[in-house]
gemmi code that builds the backbone of each chain (N, CA, C; Angstrom):
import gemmi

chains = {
    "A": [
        ("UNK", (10.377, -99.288, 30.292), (11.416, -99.913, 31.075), (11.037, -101.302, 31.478)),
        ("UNK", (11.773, -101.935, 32.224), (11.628, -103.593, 32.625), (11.893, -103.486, 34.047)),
        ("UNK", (11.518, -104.236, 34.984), (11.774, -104.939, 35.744), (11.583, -106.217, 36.307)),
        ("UNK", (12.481, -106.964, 36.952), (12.401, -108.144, 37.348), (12.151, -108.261, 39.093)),
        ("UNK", (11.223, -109.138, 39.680), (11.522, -109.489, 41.041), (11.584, -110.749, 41.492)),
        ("UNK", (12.712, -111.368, 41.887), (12.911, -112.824, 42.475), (13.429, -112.734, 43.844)),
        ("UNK", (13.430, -114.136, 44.413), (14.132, -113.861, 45.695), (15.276, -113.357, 45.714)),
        ("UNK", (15.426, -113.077, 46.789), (17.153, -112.807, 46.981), (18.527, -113.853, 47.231)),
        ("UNK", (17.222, -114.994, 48.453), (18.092, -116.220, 48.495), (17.142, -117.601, 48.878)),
        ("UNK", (17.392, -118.705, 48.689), (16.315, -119.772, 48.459), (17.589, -120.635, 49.474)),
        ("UNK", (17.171, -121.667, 50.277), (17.980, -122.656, 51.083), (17.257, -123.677, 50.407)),
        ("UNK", (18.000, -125.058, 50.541), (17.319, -126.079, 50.878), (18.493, -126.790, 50.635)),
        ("UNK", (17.670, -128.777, 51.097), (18.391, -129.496, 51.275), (18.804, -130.780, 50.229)),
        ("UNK", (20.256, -131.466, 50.032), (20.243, -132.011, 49.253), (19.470, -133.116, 48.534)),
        ("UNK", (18.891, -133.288, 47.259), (17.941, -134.125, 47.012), (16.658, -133.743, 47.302)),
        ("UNK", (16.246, -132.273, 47.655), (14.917, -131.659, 47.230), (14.972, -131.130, 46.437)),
        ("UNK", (13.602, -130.498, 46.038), (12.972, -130.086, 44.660), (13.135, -128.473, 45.103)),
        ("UNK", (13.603, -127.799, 44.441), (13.308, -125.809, 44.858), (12.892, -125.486, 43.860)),
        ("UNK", (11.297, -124.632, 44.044), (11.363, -123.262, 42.876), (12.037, -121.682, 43.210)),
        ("UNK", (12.487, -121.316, 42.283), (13.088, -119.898, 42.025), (12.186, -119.175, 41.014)),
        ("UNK", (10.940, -118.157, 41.916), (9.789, -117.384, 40.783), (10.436, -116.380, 40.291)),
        ("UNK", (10.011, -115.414, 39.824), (10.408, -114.611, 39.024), (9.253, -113.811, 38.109)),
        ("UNK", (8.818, -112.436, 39.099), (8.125, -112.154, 38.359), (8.363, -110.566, 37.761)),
        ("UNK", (7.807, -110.314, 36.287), (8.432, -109.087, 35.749), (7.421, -108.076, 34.973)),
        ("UNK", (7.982, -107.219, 34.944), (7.385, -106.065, 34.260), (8.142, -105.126, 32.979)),
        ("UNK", (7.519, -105.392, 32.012), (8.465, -104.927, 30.578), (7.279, -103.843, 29.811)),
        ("UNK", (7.677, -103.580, 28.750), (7.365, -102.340, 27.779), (6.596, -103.811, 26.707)),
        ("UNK", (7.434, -104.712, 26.275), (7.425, -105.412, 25.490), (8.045, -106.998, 26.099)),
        ("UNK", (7.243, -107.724, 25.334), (8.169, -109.278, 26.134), (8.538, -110.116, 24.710)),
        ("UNK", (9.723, -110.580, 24.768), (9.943, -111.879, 23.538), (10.062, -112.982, 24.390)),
        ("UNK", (10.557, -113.165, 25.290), (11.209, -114.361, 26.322), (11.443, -114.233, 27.609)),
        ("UNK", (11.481, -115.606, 28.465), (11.918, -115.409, 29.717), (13.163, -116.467, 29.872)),
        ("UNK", (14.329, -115.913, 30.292), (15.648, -116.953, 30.250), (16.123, -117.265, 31.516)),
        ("UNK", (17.366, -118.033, 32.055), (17.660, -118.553, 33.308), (19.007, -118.300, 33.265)),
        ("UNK", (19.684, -117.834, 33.901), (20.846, -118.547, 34.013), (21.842, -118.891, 35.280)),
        ("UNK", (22.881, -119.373, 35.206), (23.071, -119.909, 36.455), (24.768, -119.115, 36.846)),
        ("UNK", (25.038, -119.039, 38.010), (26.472, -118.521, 38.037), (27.340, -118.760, 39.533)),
        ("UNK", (27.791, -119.240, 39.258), (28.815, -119.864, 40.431), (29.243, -118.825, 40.541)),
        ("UNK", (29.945, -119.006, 42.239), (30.788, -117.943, 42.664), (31.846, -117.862, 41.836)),
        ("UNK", (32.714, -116.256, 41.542), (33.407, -116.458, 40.939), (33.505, -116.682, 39.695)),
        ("UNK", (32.016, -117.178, 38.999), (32.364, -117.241, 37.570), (31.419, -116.540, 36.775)),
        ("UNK", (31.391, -117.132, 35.010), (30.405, -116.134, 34.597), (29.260, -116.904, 34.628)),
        ("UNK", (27.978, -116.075, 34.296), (26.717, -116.482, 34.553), (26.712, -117.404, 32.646)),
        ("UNK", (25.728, -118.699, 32.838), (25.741, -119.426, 31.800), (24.297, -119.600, 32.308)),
        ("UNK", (24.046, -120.116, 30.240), (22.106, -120.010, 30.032), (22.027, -121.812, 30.648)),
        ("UNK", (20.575, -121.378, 31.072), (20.253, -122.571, 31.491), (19.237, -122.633, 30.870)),
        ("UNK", (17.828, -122.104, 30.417), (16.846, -122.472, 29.794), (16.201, -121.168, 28.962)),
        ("UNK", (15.357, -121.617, 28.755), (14.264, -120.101, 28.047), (12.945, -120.927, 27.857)),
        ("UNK", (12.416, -119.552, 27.852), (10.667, -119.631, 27.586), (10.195, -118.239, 26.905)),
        ("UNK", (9.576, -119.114, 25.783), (8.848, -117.869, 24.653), (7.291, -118.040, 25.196)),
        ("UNK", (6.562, -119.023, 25.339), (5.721, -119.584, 25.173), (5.233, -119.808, 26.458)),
        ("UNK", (4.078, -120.005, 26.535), (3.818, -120.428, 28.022), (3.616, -121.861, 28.693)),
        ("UNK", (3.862, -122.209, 29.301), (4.317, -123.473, 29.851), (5.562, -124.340, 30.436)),
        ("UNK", (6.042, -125.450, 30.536), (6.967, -125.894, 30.913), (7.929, -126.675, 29.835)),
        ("UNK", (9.184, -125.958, 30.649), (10.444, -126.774, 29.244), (11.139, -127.720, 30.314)),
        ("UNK", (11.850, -128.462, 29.925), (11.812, -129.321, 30.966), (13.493, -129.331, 30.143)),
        ("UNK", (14.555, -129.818, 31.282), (15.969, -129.795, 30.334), (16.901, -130.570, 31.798)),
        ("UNK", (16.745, -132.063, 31.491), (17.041, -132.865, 32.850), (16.463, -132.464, 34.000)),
        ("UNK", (17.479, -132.388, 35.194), (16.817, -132.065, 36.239), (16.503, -130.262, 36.399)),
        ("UNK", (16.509, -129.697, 35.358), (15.899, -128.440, 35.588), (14.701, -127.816, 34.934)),
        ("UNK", (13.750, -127.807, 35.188), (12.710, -127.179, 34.357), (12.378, -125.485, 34.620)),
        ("UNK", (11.740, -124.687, 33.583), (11.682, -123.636, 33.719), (9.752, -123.578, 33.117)),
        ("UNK", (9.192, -122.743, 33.931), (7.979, -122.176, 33.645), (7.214, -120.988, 33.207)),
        ("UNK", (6.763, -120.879, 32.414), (6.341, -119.497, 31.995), (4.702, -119.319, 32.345)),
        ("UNK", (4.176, -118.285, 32.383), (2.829, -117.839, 32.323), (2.724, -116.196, 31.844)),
        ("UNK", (2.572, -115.785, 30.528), (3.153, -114.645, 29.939), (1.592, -113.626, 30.826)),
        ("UNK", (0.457, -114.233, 30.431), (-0.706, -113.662, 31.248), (-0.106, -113.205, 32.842)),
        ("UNK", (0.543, -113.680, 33.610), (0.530, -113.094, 34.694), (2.065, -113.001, 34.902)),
        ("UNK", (2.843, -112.256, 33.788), (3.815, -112.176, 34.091), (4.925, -112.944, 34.792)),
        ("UNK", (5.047, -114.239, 34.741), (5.337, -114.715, 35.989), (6.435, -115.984, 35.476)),
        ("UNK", (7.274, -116.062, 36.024), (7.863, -117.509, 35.947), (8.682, -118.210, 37.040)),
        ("UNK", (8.842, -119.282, 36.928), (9.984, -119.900, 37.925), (10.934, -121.251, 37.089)),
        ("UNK", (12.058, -121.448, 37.894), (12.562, -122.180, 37.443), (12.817, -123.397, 38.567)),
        ("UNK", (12.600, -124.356, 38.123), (12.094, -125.740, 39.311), (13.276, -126.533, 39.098)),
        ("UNK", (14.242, -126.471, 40.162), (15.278, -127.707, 40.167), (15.039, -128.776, 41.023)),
        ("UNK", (15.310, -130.325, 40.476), (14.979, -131.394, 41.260), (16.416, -132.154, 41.800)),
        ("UNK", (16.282, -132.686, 42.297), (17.211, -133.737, 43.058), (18.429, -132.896, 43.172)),
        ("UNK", (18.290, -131.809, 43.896), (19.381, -130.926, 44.073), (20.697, -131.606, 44.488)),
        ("UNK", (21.619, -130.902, 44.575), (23.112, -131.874, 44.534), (23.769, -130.245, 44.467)),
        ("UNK", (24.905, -130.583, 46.071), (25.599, -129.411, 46.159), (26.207, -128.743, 44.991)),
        ("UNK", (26.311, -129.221, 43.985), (27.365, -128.004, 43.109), (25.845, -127.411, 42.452)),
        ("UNK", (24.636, -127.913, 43.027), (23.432, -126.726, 42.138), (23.871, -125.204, 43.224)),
        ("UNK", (24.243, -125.083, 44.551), (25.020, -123.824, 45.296), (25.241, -123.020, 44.058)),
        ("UNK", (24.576, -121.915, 43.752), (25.191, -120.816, 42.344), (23.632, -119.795, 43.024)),
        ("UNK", (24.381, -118.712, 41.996), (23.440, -117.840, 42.021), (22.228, -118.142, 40.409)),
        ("UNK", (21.068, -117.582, 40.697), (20.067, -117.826, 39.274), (19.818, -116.063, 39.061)),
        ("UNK", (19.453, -116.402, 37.654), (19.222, -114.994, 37.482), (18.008, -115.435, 36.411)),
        ("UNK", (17.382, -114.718, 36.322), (16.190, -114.498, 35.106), (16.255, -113.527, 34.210)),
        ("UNK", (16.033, -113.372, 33.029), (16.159, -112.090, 32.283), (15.016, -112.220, 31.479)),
        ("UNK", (14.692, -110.699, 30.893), (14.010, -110.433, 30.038), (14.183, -109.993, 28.723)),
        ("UNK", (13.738, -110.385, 27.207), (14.174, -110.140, 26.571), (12.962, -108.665, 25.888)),
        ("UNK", (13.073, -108.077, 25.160), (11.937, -107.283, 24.994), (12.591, -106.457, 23.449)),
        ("UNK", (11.871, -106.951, 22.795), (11.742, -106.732, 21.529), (12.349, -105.022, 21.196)),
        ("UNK", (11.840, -104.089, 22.222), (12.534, -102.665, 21.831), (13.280, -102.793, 22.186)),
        ("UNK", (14.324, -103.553, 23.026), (15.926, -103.425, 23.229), (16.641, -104.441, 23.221)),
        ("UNK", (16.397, -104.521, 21.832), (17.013, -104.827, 20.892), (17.028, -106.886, 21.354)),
        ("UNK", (16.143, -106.970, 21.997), (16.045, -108.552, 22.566), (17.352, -108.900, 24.087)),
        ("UNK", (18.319, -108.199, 23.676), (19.376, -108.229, 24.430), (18.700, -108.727, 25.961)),
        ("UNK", (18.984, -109.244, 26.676), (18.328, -110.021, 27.933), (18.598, -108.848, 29.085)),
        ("UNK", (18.065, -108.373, 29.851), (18.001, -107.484, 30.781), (17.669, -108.257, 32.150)),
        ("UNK", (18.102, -108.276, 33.089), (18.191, -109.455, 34.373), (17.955, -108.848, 35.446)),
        ("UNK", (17.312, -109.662, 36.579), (16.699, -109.646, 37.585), (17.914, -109.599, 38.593)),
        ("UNK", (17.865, -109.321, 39.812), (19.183, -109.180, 40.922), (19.700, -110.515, 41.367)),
        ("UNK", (18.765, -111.884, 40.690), (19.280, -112.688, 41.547), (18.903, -113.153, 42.071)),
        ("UNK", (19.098, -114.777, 42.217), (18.637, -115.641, 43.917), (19.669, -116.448, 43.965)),
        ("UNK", (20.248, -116.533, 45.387), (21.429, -116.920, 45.879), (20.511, -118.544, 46.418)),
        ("UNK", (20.978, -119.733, 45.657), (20.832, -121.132, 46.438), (21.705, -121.374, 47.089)),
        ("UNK", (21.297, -121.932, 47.996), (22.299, -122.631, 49.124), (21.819, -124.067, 49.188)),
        ("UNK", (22.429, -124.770, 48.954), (22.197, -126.691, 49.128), (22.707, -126.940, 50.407)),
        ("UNK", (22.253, -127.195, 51.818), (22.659, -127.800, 52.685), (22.739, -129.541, 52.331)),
        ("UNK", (23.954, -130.186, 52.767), (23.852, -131.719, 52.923), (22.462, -132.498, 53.696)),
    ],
    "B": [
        ("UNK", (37.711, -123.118, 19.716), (36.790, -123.121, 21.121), (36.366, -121.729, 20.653)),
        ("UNK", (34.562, -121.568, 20.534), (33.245, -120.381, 20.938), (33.696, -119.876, 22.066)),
        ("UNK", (33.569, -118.640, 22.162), (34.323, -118.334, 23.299), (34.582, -116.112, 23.207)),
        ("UNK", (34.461, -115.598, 24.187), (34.140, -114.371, 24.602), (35.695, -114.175, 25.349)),
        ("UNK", (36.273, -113.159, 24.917), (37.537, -113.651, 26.116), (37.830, -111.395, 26.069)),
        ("UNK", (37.723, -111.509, 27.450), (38.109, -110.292, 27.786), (39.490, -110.048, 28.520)),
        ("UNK", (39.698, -108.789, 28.289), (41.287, -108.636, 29.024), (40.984, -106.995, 29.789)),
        ("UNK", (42.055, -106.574, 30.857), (42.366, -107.644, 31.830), (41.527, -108.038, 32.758)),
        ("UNK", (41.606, -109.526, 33.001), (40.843, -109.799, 34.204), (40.801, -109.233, 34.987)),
        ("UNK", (41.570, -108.783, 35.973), (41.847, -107.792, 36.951), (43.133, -106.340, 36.991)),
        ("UNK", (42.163, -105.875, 37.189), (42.869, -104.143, 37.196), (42.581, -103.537, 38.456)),
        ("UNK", (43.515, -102.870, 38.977), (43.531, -101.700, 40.052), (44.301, -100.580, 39.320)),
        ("UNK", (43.245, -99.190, 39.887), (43.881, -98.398, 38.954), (43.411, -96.888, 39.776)),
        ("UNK", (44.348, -95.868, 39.518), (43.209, -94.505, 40.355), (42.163, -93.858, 39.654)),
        ("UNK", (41.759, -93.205, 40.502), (40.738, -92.009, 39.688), (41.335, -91.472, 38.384)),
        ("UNK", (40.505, -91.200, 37.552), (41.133, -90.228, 36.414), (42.083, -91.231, 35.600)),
        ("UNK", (42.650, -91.927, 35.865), (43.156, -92.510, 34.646), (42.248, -93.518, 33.787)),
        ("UNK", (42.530, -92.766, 32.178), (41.703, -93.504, 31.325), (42.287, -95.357, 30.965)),
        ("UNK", (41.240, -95.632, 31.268), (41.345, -97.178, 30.938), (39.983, -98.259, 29.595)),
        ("UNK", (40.612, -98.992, 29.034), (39.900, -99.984, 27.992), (40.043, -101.260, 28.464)),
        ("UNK", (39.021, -101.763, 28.714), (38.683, -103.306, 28.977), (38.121, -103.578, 27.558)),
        ("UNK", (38.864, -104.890, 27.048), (38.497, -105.391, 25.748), (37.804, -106.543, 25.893)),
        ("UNK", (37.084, -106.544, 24.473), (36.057, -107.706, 24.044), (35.963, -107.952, 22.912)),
        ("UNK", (36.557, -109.699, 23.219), (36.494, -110.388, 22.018), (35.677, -111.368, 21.827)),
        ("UNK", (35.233, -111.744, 20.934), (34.310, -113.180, 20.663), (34.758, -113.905, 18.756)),
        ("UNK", (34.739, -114.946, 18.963), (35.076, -116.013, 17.402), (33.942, -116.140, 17.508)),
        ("UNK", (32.696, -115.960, 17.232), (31.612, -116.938, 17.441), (31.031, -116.091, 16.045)),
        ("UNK", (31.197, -114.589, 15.290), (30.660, -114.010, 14.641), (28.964, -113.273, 14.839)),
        ("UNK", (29.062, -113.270, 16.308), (27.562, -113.014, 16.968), (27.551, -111.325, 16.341)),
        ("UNK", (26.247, -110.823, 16.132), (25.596, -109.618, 15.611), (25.853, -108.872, 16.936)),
        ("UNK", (25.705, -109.619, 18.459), (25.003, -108.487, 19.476), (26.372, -108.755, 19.853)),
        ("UNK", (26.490, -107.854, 21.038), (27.694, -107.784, 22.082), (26.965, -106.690, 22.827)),
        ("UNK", (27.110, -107.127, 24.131), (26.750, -105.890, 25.203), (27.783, -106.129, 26.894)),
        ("UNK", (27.974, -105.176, 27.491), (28.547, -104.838, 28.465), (27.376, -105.212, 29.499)),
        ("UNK", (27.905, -105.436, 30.565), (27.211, -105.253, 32.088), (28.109, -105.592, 33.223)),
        ("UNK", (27.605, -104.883, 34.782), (28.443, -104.462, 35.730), (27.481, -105.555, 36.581)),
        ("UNK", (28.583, -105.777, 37.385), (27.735, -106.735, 38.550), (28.397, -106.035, 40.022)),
        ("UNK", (27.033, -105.863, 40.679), (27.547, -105.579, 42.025), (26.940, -106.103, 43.017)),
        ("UNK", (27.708, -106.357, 44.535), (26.659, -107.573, 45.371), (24.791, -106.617, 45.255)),
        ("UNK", (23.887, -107.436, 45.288), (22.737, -107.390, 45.382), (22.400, -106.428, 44.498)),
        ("UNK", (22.732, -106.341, 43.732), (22.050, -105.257, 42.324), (22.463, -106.351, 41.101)),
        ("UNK", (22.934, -107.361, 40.837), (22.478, -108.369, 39.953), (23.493, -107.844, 39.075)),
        ("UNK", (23.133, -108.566, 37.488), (23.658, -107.640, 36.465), (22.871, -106.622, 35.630)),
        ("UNK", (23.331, -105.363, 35.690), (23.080, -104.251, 34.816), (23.506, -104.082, 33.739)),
        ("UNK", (23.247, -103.732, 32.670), (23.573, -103.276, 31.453), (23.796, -102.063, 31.350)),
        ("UNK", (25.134, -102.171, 30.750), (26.225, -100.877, 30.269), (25.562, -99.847, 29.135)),
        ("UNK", (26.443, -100.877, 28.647), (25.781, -100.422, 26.514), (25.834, -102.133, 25.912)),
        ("UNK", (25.034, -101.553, 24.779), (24.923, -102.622, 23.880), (24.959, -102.763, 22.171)),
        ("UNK", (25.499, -103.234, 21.844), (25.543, -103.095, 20.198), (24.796, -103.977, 19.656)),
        ("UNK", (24.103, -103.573, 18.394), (23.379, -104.725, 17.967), (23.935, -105.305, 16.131)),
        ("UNK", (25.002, -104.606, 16.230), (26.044, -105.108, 14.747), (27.082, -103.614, 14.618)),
        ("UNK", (27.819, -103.954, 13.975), (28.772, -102.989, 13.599), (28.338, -101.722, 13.349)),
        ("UNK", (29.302, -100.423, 14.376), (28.240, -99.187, 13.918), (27.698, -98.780, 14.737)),
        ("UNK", (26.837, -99.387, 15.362), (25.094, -99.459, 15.902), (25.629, -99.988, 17.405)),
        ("UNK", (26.118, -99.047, 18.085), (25.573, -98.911, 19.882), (24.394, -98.227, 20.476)),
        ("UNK", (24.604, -98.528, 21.679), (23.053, -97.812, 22.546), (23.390, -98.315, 23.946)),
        ("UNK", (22.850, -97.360, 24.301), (22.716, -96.985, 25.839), (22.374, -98.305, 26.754)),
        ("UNK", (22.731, -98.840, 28.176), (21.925, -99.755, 28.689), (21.493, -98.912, 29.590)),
        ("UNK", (20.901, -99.878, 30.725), (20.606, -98.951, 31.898), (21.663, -98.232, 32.836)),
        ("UNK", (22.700, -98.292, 32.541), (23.858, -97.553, 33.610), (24.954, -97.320, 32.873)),
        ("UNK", (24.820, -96.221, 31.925), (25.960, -95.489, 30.771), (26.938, -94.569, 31.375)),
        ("UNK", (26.287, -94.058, 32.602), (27.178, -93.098, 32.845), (28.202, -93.389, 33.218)),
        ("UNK", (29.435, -92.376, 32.504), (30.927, -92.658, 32.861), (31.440, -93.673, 32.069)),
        ("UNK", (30.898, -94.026, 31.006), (31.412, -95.517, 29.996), (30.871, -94.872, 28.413)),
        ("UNK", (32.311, -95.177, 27.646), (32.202, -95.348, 26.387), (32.316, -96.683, 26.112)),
        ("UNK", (31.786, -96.808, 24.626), (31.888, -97.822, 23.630), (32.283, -97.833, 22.743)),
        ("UNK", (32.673, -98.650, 21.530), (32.589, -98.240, 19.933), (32.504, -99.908, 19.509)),
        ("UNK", (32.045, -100.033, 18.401), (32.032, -101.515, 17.301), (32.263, -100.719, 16.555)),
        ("UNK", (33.769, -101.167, 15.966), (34.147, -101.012, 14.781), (34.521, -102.246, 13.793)),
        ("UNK", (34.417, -103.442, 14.389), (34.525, -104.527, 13.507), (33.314, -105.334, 14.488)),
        ("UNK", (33.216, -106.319, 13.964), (32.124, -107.246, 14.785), (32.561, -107.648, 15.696)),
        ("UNK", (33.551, -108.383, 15.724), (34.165, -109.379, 17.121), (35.027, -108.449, 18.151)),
        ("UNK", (34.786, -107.282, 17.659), (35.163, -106.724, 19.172), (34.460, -105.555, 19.984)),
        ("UNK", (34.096, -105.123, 20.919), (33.568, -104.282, 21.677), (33.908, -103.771, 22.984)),
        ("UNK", (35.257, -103.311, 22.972), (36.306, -102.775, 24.213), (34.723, -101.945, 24.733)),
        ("UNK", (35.080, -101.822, 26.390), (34.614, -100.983, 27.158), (35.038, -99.687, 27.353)),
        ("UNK", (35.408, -98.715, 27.302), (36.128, -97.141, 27.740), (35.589, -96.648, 28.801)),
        ("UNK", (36.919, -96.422, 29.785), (36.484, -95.226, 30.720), (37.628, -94.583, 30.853)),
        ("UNK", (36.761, -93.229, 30.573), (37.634, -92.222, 30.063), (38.302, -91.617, 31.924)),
        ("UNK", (37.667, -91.705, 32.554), (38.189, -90.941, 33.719), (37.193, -91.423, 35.064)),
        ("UNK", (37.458, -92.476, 35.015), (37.357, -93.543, 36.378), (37.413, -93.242, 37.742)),
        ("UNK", (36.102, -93.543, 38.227), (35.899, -93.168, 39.407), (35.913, -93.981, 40.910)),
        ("UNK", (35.773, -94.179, 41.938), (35.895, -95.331, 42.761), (34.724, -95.935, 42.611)),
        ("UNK", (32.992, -95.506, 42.119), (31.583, -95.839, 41.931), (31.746, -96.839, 41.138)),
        ("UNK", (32.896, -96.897, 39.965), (32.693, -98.002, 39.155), (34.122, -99.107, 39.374)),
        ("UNK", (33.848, -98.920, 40.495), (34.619, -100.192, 41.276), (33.509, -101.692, 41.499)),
        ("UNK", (33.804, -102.356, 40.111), (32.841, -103.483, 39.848), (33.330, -104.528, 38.925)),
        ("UNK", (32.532, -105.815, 38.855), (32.788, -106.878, 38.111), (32.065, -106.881, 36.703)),
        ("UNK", (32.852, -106.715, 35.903), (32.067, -106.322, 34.306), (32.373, -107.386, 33.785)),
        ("UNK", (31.507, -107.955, 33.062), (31.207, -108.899, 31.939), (30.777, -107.827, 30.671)),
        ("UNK", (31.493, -108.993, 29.653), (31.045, -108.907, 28.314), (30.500, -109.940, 27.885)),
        ("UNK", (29.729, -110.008, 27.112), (28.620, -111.060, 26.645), (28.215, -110.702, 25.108)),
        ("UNK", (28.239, -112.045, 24.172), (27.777, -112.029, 22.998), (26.385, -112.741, 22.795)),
        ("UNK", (25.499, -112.426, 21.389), (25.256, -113.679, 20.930), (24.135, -113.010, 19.482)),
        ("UNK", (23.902, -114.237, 18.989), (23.489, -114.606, 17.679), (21.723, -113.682, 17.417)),
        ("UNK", (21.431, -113.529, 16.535), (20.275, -112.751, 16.182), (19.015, -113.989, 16.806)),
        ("UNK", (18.249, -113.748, 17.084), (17.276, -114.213, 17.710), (16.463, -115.187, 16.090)),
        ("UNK", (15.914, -116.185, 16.791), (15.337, -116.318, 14.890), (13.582, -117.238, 15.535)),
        ("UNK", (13.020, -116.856, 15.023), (11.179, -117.855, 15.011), (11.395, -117.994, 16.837)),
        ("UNK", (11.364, -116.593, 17.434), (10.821, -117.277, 18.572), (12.007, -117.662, 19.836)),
        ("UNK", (13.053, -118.278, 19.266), (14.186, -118.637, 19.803), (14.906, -117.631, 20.546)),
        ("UNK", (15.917, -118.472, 21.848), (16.501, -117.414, 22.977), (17.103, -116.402, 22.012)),
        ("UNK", (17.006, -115.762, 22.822), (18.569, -114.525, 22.688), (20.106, -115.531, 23.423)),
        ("UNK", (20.568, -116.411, 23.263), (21.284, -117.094, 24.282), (22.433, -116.340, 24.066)),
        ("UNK", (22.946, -115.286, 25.591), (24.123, -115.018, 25.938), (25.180, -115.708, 26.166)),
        ("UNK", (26.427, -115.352, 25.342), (27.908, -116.130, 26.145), (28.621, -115.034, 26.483)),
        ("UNK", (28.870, -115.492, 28.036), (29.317, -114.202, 28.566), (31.157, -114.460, 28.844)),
        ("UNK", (31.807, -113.659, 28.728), (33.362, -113.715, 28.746), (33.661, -113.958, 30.859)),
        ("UNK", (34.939, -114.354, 30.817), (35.233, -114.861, 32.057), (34.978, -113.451, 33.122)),
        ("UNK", (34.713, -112.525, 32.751), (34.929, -111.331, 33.801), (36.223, -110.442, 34.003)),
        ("UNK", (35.703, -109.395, 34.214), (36.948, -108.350, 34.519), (36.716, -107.396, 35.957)),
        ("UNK", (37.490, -107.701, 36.862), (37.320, -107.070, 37.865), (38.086, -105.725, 38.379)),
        ("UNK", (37.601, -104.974, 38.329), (38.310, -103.766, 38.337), (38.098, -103.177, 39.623)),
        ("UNK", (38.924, -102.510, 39.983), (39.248, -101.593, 40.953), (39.592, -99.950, 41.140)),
        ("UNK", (38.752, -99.250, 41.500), (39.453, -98.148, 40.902), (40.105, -97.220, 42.654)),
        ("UNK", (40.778, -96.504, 42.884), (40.982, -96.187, 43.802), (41.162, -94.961, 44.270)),
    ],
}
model = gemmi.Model(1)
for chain_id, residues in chains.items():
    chain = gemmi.Chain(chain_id)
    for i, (resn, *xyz) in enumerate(residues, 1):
        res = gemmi.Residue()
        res.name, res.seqid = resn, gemmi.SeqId(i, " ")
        for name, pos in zip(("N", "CA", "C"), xyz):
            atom = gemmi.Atom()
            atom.name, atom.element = name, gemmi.Element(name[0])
            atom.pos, atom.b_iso = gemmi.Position(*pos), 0.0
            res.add_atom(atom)
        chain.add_residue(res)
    model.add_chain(chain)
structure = gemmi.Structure()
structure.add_model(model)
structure.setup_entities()
């Protein structure tokens, strides 16, 4: 089986830097993915990591460390419409890669 | 326009009556899988197909059929609906994984159901 654990909810203020960790437990690992989801809508990919290290994709980067299970995804110069929920998923080679996801971290961007 | 488009967005409906939430995608993706979203339990996985034919279980089957009988579609079934699966279901496609590369999901606008 898999599981994921991230926060539940992350604050901060506009024009800081937030990480969102994310750490998991699988049978098997191919990847670690991001995605993002406004209230109300559907969740859309924001990054991935096969590999360990940092992908960098404008102001959002995502981190891997497959040794300690672990990742986060680092947004900079936050700006209210980053307000969405993040999710992380796992992909894992026995099922079928299909991405299996974590509960969630609710950002909040104060002005 | 790539694109996942499910119907109906929103349903209210009672116990026991059988209902199909459909799923479509143009994109010609291999996978298609279901999942339920509920506050603070994230998204779960229904079922999942991995090409025509070929379903399987996710983590929360009970009370839900499936079938792929052509590629681009993968309706949801519930045969006899309960108020428990009073939730926001997505359908989501995507492409065979290749050297390493995401699994990248496109997930359809949502279907919110109600059961009563």
């Amino acid at each position: 089986g898999q599981s994921l654990e991230q926060p539940s909810e992350v604050t901060a203020v506009e024009g800081a830097i937030v990480q969102i960790n994310c750490t998991y437990q699988t049978s098997g690992f191919y990847g670690l993915s991001w995605y993002q989801q406004h209230d109300g809508g559907a969740p859309t990919f924001l990054s991935y990591n096969a590999l360990d290290g940092l992908e960098e994709t404008g102001r959002f980067s995502s981190f891997l460390s497959r040794s300690d299970s672990y990742g986060y995804l680092l947004l900079q110069e936050l700006q209210m419409k980053d307000s969405a929920s993040y999710f992380c998923a796992v992909s894992d080679p026995g099922g079928s890669y299909i991405p299996t996801f974590g509960r969630g971290t609710s950002l909040i961007v104060h002005p | 326009e790539a694109q996942v488009t499910q119907n109906p967005r929103y349903l209210i409906t009672v116990t026991g009556k059988k209902l199909t939430v459909t799923c479509s995608q143009n994109m010609n993706h291999e996978y298609m899988s279901w999942y339920r979203q509920d506050p603070g339990l994230g998204l779960r996985q229904i079922y999942y197909s991995m090409n025509v034919e070929v379903t399987d279980k996710g983590d929360v089957p009970e009370g839900y059929k499936v079938s792929r009988k052509e590629k681009r579609n993968f309706p949801l079934i519930l045969e006899s609906p309960s108020p428990n699966q009073t939730s926001l279901y997505f359908c989501a496609s995507s492409s065979t994984p290749r050297n390493s590369g995401a699994n990248v999901l496109t997930f359809g606008a949502g279907s919110r159901l109600t059961v009563l």
